[in-house]
C-alpha positions in Angstrom: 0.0 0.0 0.0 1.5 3.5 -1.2 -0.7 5.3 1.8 -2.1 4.2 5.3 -5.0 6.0 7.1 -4.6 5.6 11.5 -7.1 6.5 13.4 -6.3 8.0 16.6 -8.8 7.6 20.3 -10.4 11.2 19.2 -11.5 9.3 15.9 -9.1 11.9 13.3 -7.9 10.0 10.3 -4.0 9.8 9.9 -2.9 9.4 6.7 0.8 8.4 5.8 2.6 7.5 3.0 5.2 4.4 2.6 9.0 5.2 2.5 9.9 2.6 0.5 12.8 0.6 0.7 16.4 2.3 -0.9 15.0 5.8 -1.0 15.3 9.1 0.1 13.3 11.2 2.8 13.3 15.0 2.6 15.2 16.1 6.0 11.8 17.4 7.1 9.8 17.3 10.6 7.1 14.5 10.7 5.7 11.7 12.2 6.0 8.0 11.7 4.8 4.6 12.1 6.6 1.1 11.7 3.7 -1.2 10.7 4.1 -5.1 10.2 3.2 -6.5 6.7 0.6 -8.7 6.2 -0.9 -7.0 9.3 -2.6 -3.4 10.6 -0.6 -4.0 13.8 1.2 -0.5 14.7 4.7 -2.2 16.0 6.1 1.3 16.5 4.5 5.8 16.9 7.6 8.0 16.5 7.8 11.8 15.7 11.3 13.9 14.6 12.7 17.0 12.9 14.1 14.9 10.6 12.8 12.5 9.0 15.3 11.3 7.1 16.8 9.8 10.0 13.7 8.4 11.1 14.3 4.5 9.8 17.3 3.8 11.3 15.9 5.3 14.2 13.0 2.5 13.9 15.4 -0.4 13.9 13.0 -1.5 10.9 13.8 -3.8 8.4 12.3 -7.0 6.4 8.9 -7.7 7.3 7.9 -4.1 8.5 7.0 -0.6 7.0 7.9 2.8 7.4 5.6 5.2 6.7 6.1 9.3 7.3 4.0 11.9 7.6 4.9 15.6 6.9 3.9 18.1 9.8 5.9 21.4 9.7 3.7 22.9 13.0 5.2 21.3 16.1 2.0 21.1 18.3 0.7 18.9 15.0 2.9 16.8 15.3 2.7 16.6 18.5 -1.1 16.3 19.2 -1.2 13.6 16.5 1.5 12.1 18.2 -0.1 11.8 21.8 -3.6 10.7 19.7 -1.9 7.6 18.2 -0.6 6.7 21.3 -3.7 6.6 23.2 -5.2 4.6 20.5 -2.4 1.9 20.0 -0.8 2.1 23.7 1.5 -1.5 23.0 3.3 0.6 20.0 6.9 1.5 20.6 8.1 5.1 21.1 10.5 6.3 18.9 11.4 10.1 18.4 13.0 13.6 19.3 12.0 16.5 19.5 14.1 19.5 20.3 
């Protein structure tokens, strides 16, 4: 799938877009999710000012997906942040903000 849509526990659609494999990511703020293929299960929630370093930050590889989404706005990111993680509380927490 090129886009996944996350709901958080207030019910607001997330939508992010795969980071595939071998490319790129702009060095822009964001947040994240890790999700296992084959699955909807959220393995890992993470938020950064750069989300170019945001995979390795993940520890993702093989049989799990990044995906990104842009935020510029900080208390976006953040708010969307803290209503992921109420909705999928066994998710890992990656991230920085600074």
């Amino acid at each position: 799938m090129a886009f996944i849509d996350l709901s958080g526990v207030s019910g607001a659609k997330y939508r992010f877009r795969l980071w595939r494999d071998g490319t790129d990511h702009l060095p822009i703020a964001g947040n994240f999710v890790v999700v296992l293929e084959g699955s909807a299960e959220v393995a890992v929630i993470g938020m950064t000012n750069d989300l170019s370093q945001a995979r390795s930050a993940t520890k993702a590889k093989g049989e799990a997906h990044v995906y990104t989404r842009l935020n510029v706005a900080r208390a976006t990111r953040e708010a969307e942040h803290a209503d992921l993680l109420s909705h999928y509380p066994k998710a890992r927490v990656v991230g920085e903000e600074g």
